[in-house]
C-alpha positions in Angstrom: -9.2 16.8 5.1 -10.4 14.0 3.7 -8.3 12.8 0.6 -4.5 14.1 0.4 -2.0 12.6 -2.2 1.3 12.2 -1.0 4.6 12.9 -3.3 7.7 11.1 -2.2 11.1 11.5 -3.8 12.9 9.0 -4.4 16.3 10.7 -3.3 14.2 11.1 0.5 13.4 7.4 0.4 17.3 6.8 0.2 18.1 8.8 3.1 21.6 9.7 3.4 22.4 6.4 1.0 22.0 8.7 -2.2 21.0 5.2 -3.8 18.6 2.5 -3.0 16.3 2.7 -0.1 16.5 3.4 3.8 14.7 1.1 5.7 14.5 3.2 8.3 13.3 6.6 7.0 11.1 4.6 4.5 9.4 2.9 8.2 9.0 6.2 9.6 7.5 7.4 6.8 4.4 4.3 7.4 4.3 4.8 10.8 3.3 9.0 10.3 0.8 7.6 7.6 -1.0 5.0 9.6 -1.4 7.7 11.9 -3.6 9.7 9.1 -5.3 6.4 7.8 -6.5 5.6 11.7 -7.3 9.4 12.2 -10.0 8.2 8.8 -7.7 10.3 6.1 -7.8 8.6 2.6 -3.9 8.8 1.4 -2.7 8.1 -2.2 1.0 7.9 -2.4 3.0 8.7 -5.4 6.8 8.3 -5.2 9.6 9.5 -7.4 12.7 7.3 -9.1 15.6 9.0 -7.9 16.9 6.7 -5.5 17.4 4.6 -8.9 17.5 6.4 -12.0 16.4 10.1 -13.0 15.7 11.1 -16.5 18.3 11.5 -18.9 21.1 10.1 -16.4 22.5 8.9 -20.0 23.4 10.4 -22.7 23.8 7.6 -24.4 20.2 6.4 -24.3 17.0 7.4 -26.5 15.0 9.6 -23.8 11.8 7.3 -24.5 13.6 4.7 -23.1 15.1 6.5 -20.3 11.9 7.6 -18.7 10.4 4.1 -19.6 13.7 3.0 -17.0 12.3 5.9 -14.4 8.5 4.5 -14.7 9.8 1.5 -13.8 11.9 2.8 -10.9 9.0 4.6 -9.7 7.0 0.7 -9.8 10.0 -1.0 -8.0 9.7 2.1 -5.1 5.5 1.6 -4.7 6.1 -2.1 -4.4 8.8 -2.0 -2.0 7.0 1.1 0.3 3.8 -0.6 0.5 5.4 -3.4 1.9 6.9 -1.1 4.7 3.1 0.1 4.7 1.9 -3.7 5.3 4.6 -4.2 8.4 3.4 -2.1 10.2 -0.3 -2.9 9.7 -1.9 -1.0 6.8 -3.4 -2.4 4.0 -2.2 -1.4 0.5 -2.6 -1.1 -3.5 -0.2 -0.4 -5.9 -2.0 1.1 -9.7 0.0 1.6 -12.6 -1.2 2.9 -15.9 0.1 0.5 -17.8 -0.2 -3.8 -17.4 3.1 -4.8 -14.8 1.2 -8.7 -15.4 0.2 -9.9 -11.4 2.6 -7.2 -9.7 -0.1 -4.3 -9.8 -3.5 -3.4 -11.1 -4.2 -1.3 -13.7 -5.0 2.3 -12.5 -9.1 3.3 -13.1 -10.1 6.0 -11.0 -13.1 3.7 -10.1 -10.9 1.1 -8.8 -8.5 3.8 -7.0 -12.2 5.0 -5.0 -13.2 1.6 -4.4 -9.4 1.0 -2.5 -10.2 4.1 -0.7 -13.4 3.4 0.5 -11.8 0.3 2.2 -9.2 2.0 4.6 -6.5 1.2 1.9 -3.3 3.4 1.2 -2.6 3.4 -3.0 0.0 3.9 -4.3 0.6 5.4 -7.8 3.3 4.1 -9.3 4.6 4.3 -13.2 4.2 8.0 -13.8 1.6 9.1 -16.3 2.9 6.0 -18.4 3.8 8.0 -21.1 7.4 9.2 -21.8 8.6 13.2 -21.5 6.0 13.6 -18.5 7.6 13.3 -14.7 6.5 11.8 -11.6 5.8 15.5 -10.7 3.2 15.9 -13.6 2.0 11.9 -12.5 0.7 13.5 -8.9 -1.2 16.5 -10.1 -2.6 14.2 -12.4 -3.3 11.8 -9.9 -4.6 14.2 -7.4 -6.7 15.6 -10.1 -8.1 12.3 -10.8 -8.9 11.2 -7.8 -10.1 14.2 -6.3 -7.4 14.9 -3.7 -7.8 17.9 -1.5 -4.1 18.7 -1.7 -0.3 17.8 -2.4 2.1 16.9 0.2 4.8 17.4 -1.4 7.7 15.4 0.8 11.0 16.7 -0.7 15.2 16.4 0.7 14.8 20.3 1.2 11.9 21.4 3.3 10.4 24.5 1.2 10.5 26.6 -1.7 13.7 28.9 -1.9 14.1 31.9 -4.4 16.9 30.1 -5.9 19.0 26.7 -5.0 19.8 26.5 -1.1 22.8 24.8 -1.7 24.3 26.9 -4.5 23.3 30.2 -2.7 23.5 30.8 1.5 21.3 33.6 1.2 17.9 32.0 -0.3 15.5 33.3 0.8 12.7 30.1 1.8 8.6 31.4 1.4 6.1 30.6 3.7 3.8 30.5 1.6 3.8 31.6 -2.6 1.3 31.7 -5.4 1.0 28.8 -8.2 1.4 31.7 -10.7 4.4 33.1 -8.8 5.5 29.6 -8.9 5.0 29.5 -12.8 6.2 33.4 -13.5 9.7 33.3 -11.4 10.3 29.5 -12.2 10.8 28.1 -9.3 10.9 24.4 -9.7 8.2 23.3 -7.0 7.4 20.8 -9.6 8.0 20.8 -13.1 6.4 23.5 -15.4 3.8 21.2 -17.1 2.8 19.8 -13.5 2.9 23.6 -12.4 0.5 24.8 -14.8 -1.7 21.6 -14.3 -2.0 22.3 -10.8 -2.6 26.1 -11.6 -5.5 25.1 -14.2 -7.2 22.6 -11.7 -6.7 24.9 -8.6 -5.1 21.8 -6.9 -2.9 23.2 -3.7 0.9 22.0 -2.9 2.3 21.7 0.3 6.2 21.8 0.4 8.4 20.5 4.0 11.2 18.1 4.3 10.9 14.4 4.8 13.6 14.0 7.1 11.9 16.3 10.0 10.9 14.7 13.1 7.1 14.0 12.5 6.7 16.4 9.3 3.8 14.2 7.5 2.1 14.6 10.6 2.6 17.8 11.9 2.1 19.2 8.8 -1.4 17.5 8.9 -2.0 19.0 12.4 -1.1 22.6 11.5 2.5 22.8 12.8 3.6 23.3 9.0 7.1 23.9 8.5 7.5 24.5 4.9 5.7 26.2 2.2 2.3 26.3 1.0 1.8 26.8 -2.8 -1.7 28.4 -3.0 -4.0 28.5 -6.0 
């Protein structure tokens, strides 16, 4: 492949923290990317707020300002990550669709290219920049966009169930599951207005957990673990 988008959650980045970030995990995480950028594959990142703040935490605050709060986690997560990124000796971008003054740079899709075309790793940060959309409908987008050949979709879980692993023993984890079977049985790969913009654009999702030995990688080199969302 030659252009993936990478979805991080925020609640991964923490590790077993809950809050915050995890050095570690979030340096393992660069090293298995640097491995794709030397290999010559173009990576955009995208990264979720959890580790800070998810939607609606409050009841107490106007839901325009809430996800305004998780766009702005989502900024504070790109910046710190592609720091990790730089450490270890990749260089970086972060784009937000809206103005974050000398932070970031404004997301084009012509300035997102020209950051590929020079060995760079973006990140997407800030959502769609538009309140009642999530992070999850911020990578299709993205990956839509930019012309990304797929999804990595880096969760705390590593797959789609039938229903919630932790609620129920039994769930049953797919290999491998149709967009539309996604969309008809609910499943919550992603959100429902990401689900259907990925159905619409015939844009592919990968499912596996973060916190496997190697999973960015080997799921790159065909020893997939998780589940592949076909369209």
């Amino acid at each position: 492949m030659q252009r993936i988008l990478l979805k991080l959650s925020g609640e991964a980045l923490a590790g077993e923290k809950k809050t915050g970030f995890d050095e570690e995990t979030v340096r393992k995480v660069a090293l298995q990317v640097k491995q794709l950028v030397d290999d010559g594959i173009q990576v955009g990142i995208v990264t979720g707020g959890g580790n800070f703040w998810r939607g609606r935490t409050s009841e107490n605050i106007d839901r325009t300002k809430a996800d305004q709060i998780g766009m702005l986690a989502t900024v504070m997560n790109c910046i710190y990550v592609s720091e990790i990124f730089r450490s270890v000796g990749m260089k970086t971008a972060v784009l937000t669709p809206f103005e974050c003054g000398s932070f970031t740079k404004l997301f084009s899709k012509d300035r997102a290219n020209k950051y590929f075309s020079k060995g760079m790793v973006v990140f997407f940060a800030g959502g769609t920049g538009h309140p009642y959309f999530s992070t999850d409908t911020g990578v299709v987008l993205r990956a839509v966009e930019v012309d990304a050949e797929v999804i990595l979709l880096a969760k705390s879980i590593d797959g789609v169930y039938d229903s919630d692993p932790k609620d129920n023993p039994q769930a049953k984890k797919y290999d491998e599951v149709s967009i539309d079977e996604v969309i008809a049985k609910n499943l919550q790969v992603v959100d429902m207005t990401a689900s259907i913009l990925a159905r619409d654009n015939k844009m592919p999702m990968w499912v596996f957990g973060l916190n496997e030995e190697n999973s960015i990688v080997n799921t790159m080199n065909g020893k997939f673990n998780g589940t592949k969302v076909t369209v």
